[in-house]
OpenMM code with the backbone's topology and positions (N, CA, C; nanometers):
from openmm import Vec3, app, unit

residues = "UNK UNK UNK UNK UNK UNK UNK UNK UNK UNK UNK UNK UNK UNK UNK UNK UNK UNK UNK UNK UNK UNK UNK UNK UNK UNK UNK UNK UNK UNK UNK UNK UNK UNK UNK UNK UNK UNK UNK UNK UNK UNK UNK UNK UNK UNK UNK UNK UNK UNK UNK UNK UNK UNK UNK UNK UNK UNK UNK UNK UNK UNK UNK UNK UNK UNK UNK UNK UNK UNK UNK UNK UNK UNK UNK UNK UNK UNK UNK UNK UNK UNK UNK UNK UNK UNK UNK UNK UNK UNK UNK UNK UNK UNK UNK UNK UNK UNK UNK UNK UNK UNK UNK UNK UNK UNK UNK UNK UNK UNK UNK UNK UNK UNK UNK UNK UNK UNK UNK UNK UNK UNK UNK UNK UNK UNK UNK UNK UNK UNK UNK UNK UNK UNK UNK UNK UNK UNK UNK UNK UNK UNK UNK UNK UNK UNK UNK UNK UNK UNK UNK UNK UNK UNK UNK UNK UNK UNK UNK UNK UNK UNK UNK UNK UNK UNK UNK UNK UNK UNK UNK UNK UNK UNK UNK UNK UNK UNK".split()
positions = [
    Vec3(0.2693, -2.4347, 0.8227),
    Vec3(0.3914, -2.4169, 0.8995),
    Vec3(0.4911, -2.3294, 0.8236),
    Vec3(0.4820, -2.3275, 0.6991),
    Vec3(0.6045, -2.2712, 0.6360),
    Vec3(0.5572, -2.1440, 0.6283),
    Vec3(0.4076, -2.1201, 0.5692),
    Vec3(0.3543, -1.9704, 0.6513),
    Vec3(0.4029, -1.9003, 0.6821),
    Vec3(0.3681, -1.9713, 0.7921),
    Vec3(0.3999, -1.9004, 0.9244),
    Vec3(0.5945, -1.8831, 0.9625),
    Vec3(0.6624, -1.9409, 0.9606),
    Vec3(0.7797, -1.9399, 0.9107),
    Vec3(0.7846, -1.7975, 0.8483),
    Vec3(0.7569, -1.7949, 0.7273),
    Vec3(0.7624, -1.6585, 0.5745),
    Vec3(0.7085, -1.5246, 0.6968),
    Vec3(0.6248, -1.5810, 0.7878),
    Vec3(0.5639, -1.4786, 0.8176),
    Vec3(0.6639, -1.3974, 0.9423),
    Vec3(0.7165, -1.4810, 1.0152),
    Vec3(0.8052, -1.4363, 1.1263),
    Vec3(0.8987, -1.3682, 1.0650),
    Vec3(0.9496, -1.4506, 0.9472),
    Vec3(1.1248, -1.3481, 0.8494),
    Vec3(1.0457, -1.2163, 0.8051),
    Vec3(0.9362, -1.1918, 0.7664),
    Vec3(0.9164, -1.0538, 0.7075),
    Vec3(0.8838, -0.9664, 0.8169),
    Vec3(0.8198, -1.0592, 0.9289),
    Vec3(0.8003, -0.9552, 1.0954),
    Vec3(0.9254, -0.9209, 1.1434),
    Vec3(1.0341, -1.0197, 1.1470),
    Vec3(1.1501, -0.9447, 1.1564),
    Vec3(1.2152, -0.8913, 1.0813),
    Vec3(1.2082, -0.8741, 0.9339),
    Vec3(1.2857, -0.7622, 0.8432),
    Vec3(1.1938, -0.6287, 0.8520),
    Vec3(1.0683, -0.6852, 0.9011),
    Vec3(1.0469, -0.5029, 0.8985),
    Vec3(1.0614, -0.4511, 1.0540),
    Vec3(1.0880, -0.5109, 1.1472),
    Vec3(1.1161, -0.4581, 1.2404),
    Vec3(1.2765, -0.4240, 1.2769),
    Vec3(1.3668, -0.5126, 1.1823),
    Vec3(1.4798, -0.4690, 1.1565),
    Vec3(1.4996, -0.3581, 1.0803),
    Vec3(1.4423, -0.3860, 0.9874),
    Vec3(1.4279, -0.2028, 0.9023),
    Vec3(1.4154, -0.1048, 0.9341),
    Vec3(1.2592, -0.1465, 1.0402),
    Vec3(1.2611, -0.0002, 1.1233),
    Vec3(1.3430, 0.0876, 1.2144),
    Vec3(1.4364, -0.0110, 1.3054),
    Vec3(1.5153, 0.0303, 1.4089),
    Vec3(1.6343, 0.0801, 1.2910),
    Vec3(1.6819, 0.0112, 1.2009),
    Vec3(1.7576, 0.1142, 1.1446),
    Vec3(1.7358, 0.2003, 1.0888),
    Vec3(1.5947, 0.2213, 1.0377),
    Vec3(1.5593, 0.3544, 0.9461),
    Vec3(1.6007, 0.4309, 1.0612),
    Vec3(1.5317, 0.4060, 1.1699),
    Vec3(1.5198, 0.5361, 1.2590),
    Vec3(1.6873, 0.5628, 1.3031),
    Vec3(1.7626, 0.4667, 1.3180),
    Vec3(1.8229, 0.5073, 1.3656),
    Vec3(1.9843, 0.5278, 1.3461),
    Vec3(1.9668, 0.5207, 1.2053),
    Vec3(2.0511, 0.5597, 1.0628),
    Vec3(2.0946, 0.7050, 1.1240),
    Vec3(2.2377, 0.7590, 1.0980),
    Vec3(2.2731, 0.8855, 1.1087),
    Vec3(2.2426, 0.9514, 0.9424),
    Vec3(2.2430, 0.8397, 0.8508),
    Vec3(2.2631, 0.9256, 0.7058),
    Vec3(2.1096, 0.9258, 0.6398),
    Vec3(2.0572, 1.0154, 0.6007),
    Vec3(1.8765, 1.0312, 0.6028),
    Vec3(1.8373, 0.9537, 0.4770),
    Vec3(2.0042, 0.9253, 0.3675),
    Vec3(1.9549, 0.8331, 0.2806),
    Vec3(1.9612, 0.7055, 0.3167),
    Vec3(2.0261, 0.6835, 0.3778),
    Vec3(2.0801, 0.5428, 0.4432),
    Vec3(1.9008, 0.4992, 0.5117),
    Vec3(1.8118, 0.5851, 0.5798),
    Vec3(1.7237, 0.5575, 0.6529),
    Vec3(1.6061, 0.5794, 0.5214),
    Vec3(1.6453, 0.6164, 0.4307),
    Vec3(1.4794, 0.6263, 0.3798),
    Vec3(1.5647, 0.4913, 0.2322),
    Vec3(1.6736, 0.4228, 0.2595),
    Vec3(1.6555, 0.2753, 0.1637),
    Vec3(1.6055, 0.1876, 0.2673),
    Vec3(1.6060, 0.1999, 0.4079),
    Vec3(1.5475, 0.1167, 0.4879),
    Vec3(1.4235, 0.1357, 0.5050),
    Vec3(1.3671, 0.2455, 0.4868),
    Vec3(1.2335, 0.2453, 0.4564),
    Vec3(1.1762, 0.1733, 0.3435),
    Vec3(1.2316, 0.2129, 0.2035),
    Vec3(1.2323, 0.0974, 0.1041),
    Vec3(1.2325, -0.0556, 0.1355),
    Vec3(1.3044, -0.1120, 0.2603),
    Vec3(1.2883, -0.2405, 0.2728),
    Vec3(1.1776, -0.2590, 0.3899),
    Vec3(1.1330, -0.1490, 0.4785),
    Vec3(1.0287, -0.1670, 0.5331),
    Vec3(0.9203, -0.2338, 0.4868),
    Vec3(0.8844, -0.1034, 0.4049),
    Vec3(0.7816, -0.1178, 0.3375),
    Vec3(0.7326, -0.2226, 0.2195),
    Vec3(0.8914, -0.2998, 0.1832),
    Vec3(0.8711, -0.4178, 0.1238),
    Vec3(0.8557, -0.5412, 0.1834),
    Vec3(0.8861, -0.5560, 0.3078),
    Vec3(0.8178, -0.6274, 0.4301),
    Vec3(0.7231, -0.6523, 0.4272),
    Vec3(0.6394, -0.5342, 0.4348),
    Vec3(0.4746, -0.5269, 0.4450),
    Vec3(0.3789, -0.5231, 0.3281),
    Vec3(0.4259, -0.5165, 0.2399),
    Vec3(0.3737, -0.5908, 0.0711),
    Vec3(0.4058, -0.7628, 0.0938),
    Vec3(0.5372, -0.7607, 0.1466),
    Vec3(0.5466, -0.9441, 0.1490),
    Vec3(0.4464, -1.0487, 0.2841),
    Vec3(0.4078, -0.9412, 0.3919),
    Vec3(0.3237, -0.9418, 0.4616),
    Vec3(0.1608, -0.9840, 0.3467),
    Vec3(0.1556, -0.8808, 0.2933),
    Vec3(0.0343, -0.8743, 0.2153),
    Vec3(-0.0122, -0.9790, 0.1052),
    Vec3(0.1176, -1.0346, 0.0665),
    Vec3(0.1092, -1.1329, -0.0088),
    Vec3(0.0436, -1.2482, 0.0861),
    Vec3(0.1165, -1.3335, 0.1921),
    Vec3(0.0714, -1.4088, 0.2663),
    Vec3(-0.0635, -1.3944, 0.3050),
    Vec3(-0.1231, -1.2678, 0.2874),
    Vec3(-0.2652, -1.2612, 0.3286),
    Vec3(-0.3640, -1.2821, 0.1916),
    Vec3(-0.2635, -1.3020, 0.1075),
    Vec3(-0.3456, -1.2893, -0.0317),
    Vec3(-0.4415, -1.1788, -0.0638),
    Vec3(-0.3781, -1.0663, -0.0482),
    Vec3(-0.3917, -0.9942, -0.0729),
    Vec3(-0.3125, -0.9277, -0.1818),
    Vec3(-0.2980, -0.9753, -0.3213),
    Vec3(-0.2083, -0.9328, -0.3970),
    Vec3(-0.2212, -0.7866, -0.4395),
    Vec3(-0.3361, -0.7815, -0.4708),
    Vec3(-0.3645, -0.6101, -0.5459),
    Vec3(-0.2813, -0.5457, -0.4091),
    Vec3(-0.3254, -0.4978, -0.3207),
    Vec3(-0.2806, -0.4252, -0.1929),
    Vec3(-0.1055, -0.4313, -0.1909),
    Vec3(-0.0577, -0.5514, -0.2082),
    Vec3(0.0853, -0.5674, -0.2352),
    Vec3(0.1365, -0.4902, -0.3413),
    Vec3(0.0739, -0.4936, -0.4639),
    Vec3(0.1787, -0.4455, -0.5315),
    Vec3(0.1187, -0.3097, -0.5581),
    Vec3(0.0478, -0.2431, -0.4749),
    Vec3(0.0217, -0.0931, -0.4754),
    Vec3(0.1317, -0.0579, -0.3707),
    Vec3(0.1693, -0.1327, -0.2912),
    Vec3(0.2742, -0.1418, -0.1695),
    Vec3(0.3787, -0.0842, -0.2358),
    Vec3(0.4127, -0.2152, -0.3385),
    Vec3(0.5433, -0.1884, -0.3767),
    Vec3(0.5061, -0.0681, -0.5148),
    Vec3(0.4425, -0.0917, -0.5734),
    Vec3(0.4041, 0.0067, -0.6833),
    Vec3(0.4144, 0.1967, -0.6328),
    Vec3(0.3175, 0.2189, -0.5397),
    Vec3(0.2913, 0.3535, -0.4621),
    Vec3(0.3946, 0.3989, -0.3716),
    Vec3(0.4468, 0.3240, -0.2608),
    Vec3(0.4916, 0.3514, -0.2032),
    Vec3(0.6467, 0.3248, -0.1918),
    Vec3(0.7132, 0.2356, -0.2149),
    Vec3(0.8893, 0.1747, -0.2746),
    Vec3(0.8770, 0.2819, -0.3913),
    Vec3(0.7806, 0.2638, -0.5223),
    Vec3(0.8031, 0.2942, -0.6425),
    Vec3(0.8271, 0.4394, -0.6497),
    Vec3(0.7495, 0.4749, -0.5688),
    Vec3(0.7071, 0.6440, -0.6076),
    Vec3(0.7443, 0.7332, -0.5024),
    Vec3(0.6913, 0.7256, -0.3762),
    Vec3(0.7300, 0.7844, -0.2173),
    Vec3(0.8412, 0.8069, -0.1914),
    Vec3(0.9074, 0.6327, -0.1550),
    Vec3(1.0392, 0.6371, -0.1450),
    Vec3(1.1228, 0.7085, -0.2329),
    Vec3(1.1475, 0.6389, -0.3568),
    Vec3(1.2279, 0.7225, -0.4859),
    Vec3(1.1924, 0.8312, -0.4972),
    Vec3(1.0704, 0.9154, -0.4722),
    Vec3(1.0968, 1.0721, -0.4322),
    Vec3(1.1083, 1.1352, -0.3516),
    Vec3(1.1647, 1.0594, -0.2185),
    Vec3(1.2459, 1.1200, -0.0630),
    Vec3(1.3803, 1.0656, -0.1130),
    Vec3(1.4288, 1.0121, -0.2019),
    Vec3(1.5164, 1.0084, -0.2332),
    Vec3(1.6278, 1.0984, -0.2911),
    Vec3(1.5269, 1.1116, -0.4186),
    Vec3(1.5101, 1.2444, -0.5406),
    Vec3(1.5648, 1.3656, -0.4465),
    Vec3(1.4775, 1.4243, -0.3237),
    Vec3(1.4247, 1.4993, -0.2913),
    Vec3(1.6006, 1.5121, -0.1710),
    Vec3(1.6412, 1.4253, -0.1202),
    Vec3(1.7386, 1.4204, -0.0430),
    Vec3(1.8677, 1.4852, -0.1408),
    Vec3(1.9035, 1.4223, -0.2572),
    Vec3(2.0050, 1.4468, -0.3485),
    Vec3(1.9830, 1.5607, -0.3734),
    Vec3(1.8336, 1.6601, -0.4314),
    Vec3(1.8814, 1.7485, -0.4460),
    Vec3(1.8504, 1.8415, -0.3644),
    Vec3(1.8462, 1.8306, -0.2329),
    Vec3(1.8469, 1.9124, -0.1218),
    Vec3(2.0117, 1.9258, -0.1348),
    Vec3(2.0604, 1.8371, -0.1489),
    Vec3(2.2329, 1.8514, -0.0709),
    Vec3(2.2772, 1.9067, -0.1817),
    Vec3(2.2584, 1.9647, -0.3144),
    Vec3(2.3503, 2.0184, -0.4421),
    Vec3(2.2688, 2.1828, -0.4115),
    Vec3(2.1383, 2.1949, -0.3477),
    Vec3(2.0989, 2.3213, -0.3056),
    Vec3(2.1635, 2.3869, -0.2427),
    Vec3(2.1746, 2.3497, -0.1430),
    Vec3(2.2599, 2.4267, 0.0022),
    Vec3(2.4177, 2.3908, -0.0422),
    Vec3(2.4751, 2.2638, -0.1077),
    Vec3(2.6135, 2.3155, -0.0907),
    Vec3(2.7173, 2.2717, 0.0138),
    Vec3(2.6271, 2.2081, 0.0649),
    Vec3(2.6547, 2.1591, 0.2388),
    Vec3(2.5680, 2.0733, 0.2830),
    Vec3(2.6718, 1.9617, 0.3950),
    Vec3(2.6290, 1.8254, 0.4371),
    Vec3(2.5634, 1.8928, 0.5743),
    Vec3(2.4398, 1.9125, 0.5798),
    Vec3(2.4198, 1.9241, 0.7404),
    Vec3(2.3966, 1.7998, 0.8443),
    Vec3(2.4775, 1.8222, 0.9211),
    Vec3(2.4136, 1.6773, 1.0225),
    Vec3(2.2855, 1.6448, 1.0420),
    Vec3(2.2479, 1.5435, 1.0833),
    Vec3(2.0557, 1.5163, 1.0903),
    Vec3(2.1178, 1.4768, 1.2361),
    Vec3(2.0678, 1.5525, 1.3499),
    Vec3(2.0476, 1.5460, 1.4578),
    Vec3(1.8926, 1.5715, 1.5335),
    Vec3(1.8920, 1.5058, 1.6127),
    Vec3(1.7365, 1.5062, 1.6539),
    Vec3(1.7912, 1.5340, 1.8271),
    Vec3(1.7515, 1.6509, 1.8492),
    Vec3(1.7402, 1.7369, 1.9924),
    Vec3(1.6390, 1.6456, 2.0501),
    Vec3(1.5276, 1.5875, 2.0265),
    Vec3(1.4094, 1.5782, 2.1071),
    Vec3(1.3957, 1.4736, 2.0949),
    Vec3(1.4745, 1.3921, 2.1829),
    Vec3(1.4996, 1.2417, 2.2250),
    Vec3(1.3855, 1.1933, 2.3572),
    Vec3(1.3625, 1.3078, 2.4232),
    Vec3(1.2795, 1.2511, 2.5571),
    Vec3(1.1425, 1.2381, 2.4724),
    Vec3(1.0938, 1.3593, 2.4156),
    Vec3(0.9711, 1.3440, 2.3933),
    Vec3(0.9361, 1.2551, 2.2287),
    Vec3(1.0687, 1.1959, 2.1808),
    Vec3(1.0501, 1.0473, 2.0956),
    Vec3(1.0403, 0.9528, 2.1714),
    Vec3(1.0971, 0.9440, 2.2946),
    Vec3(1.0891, 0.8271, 2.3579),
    Vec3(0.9339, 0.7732, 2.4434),
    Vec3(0.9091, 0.9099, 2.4978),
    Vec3(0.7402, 0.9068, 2.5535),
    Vec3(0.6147, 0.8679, 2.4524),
    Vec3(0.6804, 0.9783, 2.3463),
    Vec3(0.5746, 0.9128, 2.1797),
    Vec3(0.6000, 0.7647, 2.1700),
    Vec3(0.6923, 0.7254, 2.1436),
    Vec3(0.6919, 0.5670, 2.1087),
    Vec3(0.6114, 0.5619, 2.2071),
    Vec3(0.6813, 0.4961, 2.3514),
    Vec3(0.6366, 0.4228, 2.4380),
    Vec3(0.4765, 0.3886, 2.5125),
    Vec3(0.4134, 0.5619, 2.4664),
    Vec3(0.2658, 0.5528, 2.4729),
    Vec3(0.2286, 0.5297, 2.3110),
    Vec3(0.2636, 0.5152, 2.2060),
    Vec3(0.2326, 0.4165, 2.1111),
    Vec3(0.2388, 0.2859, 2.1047),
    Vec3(0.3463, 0.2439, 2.1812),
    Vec3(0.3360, 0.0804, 2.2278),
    Vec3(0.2423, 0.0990, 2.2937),
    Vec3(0.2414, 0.1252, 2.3950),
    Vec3(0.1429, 0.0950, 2.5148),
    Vec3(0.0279, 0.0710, 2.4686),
    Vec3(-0.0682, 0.1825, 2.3908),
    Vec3(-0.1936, 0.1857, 2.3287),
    Vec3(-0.2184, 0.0478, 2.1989),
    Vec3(-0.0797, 0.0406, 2.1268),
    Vec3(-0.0628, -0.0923, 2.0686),
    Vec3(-0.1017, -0.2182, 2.1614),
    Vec3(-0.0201, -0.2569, 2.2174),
    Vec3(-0.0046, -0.3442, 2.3013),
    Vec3(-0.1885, -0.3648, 2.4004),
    Vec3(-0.2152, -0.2289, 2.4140),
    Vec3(-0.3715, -0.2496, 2.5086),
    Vec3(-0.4784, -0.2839, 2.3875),
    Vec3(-0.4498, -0.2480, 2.2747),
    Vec3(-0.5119, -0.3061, 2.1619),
    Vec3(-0.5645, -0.4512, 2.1000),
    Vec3(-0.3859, -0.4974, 2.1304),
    Vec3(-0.3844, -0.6529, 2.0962),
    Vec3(-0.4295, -0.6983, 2.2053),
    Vec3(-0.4551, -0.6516, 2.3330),
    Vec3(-0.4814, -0.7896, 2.4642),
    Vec3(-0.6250, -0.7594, 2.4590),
    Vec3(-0.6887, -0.6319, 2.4072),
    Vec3(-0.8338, -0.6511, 2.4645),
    Vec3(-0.8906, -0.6954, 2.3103),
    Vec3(-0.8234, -0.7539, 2.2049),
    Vec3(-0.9144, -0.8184, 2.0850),
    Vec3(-0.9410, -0.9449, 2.1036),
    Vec3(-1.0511, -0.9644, 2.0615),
    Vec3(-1.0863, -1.1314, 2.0939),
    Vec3(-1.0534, -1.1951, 1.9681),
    Vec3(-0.9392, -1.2464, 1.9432),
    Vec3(-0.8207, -1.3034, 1.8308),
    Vec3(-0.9497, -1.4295, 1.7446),
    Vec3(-1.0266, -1.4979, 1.8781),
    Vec3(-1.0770, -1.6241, 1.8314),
    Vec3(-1.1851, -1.5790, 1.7120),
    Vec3(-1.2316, -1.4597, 1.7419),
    Vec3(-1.3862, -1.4207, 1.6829),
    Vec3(-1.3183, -1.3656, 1.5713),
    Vec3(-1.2141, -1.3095, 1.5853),
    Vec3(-1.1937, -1.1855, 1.4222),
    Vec3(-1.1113, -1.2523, 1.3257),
    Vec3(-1.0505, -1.4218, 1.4064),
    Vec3(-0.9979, -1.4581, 1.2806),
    Vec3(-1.0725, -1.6087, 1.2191),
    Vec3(-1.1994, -1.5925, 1.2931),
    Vec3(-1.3137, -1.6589, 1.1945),
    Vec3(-1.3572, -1.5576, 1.0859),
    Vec3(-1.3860, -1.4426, 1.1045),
    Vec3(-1.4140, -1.3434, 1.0403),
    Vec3(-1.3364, -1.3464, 0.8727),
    Vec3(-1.2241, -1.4268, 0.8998),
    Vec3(-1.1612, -1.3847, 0.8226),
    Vec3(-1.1718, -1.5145, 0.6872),
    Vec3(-1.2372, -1.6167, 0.7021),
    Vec3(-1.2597, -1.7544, 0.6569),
    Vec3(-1.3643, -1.7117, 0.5823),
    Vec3(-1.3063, -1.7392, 0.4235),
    Vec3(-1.4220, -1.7283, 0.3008),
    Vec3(-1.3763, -1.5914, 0.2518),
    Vec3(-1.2994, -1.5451, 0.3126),
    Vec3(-1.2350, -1.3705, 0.2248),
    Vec3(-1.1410, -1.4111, 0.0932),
    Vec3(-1.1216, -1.5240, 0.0870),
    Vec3(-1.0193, -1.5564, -0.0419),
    Vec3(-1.0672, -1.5332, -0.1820),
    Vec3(-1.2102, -1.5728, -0.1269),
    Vec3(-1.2692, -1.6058, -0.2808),
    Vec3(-1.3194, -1.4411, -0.3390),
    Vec3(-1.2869, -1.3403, -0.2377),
    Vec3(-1.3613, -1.1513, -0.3054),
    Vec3(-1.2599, -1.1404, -0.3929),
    Vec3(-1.2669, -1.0210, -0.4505),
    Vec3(-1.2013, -1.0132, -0.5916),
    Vec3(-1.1702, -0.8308, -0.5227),
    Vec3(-1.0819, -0.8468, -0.4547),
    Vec3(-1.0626, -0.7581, -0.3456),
    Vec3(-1.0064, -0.5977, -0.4512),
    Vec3(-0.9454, -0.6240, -0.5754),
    Vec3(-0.9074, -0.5611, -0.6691),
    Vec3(-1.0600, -0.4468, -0.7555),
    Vec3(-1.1506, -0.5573, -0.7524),
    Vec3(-1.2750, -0.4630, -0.8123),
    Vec3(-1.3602, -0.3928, -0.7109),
    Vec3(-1.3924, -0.4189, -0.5805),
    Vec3(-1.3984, -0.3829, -0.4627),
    Vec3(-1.3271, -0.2264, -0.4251),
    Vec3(-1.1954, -0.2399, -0.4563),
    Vec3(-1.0951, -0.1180, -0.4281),
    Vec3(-1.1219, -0.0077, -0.5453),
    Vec3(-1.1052, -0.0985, -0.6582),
    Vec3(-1.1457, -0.0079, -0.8003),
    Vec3(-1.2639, 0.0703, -0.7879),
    Vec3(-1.3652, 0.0272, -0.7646),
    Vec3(-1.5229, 0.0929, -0.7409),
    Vec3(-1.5392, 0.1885, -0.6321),
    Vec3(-1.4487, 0.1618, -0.5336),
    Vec3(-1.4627, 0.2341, -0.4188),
    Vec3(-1.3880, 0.3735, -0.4583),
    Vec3(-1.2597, 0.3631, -0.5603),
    Vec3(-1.1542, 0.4608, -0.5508),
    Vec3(-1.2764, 0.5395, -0.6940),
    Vec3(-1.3715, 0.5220, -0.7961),
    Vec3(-1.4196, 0.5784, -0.9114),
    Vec3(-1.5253, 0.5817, -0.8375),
    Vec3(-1.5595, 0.5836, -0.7304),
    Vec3(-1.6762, 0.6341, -0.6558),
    Vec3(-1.6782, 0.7130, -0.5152),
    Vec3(-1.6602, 0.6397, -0.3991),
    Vec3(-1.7065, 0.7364, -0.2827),
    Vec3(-1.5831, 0.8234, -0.2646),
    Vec3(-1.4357, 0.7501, -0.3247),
    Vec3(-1.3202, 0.8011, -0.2645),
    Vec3(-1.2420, 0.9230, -0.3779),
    Vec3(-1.3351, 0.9553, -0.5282),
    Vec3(-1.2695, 0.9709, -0.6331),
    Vec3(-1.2430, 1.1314, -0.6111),
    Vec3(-1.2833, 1.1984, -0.4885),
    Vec3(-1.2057, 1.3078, -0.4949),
    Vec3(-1.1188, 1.3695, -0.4273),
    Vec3(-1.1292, 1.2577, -0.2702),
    Vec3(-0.9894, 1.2493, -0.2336),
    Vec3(-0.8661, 1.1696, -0.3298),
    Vec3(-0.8960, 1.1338, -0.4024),
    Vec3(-0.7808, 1.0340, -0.5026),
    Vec3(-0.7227, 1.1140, -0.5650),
    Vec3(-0.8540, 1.2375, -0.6861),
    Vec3(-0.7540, 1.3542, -0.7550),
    Vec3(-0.7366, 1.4535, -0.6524),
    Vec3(-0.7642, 1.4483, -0.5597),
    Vec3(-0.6624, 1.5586, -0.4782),
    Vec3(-0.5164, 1.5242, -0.4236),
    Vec3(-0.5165, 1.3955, -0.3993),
    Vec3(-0.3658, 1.3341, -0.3856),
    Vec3(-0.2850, 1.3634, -0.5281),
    Vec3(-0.3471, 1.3260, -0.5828),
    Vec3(-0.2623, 1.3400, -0.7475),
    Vec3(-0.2042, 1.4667, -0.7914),
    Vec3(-0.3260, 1.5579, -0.8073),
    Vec3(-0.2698, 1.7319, -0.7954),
    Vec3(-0.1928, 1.7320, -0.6836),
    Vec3(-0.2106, 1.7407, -0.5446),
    Vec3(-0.1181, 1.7512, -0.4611),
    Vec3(0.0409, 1.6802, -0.4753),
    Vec3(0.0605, 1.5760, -0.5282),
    Vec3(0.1737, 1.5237, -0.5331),
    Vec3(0.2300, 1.5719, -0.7117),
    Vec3(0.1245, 1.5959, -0.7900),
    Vec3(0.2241, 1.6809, -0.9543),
    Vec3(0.2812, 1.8232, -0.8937),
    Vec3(0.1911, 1.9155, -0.7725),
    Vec3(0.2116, 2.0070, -0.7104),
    Vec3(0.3790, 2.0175, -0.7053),
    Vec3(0.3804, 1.9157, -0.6381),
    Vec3(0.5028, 1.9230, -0.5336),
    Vec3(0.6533, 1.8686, -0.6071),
    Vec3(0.5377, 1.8096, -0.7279),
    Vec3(0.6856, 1.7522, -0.8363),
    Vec3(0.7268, 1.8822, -0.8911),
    Vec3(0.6181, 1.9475, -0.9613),
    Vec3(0.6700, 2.0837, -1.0451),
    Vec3(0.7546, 2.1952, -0.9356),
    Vec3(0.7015, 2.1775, -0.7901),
    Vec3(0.7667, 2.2968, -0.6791),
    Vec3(0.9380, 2.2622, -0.6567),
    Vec3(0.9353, 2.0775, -0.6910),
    Vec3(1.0894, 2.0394, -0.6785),
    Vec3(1.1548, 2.0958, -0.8138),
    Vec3(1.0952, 2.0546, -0.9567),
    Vec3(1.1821, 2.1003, -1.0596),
    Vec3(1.2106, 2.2715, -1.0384),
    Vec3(1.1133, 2.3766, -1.0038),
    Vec3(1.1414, 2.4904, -1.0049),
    Vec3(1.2481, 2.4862, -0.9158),
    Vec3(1.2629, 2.4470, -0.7862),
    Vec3(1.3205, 2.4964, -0.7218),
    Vec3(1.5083, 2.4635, -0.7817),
    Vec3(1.4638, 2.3208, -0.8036),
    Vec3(1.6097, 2.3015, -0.8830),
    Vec3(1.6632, 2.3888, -0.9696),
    Vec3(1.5497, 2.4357, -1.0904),
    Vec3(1.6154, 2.4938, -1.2218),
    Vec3(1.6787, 2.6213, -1.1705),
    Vec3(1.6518, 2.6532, -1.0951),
    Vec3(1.6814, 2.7796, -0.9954),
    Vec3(1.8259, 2.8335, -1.0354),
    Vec3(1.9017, 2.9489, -1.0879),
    Vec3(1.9972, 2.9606, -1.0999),
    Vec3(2.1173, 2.9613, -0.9633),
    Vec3(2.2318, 2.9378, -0.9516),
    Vec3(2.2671, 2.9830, -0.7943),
    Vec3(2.3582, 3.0949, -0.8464),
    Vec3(2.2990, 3.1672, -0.6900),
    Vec3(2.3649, 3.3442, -0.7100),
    Vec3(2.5190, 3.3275, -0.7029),
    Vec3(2.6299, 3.4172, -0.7408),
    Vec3(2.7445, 3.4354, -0.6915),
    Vec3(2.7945, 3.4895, -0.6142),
    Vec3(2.9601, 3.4811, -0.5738),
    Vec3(2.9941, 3.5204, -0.4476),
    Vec3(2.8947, 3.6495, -0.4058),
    Vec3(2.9031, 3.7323, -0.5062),
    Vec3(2.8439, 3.8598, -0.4390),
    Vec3(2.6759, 3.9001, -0.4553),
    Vec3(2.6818, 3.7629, -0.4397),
    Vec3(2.5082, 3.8283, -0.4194),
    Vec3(2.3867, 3.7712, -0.5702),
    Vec3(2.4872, 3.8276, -0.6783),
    Vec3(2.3993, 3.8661, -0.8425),
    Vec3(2.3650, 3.6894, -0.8957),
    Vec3(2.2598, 3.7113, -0.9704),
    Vec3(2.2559, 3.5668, -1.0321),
    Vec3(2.3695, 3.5859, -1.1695),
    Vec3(2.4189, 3.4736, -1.1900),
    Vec3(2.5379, 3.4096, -1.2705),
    Vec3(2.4743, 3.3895, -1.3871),
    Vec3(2.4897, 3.4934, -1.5186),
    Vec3(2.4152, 3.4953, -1.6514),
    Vec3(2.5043, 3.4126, -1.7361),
    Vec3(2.4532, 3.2890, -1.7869),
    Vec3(2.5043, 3.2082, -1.9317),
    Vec3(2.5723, 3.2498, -2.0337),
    Vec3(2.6617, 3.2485, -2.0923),
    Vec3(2.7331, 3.3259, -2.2120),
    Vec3(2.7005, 3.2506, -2.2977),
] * unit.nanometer
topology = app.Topology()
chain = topology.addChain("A")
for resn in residues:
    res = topology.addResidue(resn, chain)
    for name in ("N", "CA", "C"):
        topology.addAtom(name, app.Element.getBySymbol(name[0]), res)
């Protein structure tokens, strides 16, 4: 009972999270609510005992993702110089996207047979779900893994360049150090 309880407060903090990520005017304001999303669904993960998966949750994605849409927000705004509004023109066709994402959600959950897949799930406590993931990631998955890795040092070194970047002056010339 208490479970289940734990389980409803984290279904509603991440569904509270979400409606404000999205619908935050300030893009930092929406990506710390992403931060609590996504810590929702690590606390989700816990209840499933699923610990390894949790704290790659919070480890990968809070730790690293988030804090570098963060990173990435601050120094967008010392680039340009200027607060631009975050306005979103294309409200009809967010609203059709959701709503045929519910929909297909929703036709998902009514045609699963709940009784059969959560026998399925009786006797999963005892895998060692951590060496399972390990073997899989130093084997079938190990070169999509270093391609995430290069791809994301990629994009760290493309942010520092772009920062170290001198800014030009009024007239045009870059601004030399004395």
């Amino acid at each position: 009972m208490v479970e289940l309880v734990i389980f409803y407060a984290f279904a509603a903090l991440i569904l509270l999270a979400a409606v404000l990520m999205v619908s935050a005017r300030n893009i930092f304001h929406s990506a710390l609510f992403l931060a609590l999303c996504l810590f929702g669904v690590a606390g989700i993960f816990v209840l499933l005992n699923s610990y390894f998966i949790a704290g790659i949750q919070v480890l990968i994605y809070i730790g690293a993702v988030v804090i570098l849409t963060i990173f990435v927000i601050n120094l967008t705004r010392e680039i340009t110089g200027k607060l631009i509004p975050q306005v979103n023109k294309q409200v009809i066709p967010a609203v059709l996207a959701s709503l045929m994402t519910a929909g297909l959600i929703i036709l998902m959950v009514l045609k699963t047979d709940w009784g059969t897949r959560m026998g399925q799930g009786i006797g999963a406590a005892n895998i060692d779900s951590a060496s399972i993931i390990g073997k899989q990631l130093m084997s079938d998955f190990v070169l999509p893994f270093e391609i995430a890795s290069v791809l994301l040092l990629a994009a760290l070194i493309g942010a520092v360049v772009i920062v170290s970047k001198e800014p030009p002056d009024e007239a045009g010339e870059k601004v030399e150090n004395a």
